[in-house]
VOGU-3710 file (C-alpha; in Angstrom, 3 decimals, decimal comma):
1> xxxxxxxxxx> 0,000/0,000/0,000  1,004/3,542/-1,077  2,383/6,033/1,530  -0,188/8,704/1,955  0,256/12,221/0,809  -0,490/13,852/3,957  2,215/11,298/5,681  4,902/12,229/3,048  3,806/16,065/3,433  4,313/15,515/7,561
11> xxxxxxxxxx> 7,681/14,042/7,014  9,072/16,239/4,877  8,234/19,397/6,971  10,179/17,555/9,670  12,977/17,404/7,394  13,303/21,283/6,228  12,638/22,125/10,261  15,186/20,392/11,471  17,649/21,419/8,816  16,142/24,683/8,888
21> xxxxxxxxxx> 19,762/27,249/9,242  21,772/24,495/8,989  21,696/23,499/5,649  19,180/23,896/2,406  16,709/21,135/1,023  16,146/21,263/-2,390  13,042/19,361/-3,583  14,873/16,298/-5,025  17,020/16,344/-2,083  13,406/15,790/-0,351
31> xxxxxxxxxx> 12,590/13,349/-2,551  15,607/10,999/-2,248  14,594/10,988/1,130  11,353/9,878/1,312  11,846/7,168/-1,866  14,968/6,076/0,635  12,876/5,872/3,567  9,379/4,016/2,306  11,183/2,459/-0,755  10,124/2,981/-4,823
41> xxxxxxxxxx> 7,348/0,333/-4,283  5,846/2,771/-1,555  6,479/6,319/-2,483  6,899/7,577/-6,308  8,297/10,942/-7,083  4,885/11,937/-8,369  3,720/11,307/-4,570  6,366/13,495/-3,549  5,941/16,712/-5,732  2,477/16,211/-4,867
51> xxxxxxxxxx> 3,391/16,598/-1,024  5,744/19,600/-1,524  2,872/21,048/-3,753  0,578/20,721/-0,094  3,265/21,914/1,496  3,584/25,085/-0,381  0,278/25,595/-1,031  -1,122/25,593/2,900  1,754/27,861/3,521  3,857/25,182/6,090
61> xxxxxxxxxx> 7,245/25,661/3,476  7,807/28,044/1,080  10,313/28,098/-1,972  13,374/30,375/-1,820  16,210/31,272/-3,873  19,893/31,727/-3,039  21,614/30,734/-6,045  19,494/27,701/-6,165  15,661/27,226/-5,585  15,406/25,758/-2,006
71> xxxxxxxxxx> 12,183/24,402/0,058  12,513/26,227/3,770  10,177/27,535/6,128  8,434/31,218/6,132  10,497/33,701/7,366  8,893/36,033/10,214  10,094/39,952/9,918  11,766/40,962/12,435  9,091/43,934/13,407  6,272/41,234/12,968
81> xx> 3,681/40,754/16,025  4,399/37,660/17,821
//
């Protein structure tokens, strides 16, 4: 049975917090991951750009670009209301 989109989604926000300022996921590097974890049987990359597009679109990650297009979390400003 199929890993579920909302699983893969969970996991990889775990992945780009804990990483978060230490180094930057790109969105293969997310998907290696998850096909290493659950195995090609379980997870297919179309599963996974489906999660990253859930993740992006509910706002939990966004995409950002230093050199390189990179999947992080939202930034706060630094004048923003806790």
């Amino acid at each position: 049975m199929a890993v579920a989109i909302e699983a893969l989604a969970d996991e990889m926000y775990k992945m780009v917090a804990e990483t978060q300022g230490k180094k930057n996921l790109k969105a293969l590097d997310l998907t290696k991951a998850m096909i290493a974890k659950y195995g090609e049987a379980e997870c297919s990359k179309d599963d996974c750009k489906h999660a990253i597009r859930q993740l992006i679109d509910s706002g939990r990650c966004v995409y950002s670009y230093f050199g390189g297009s990179f999947i992080t979390l939202p930034h706060k400003e630094g004048a923003a209301p806790e």
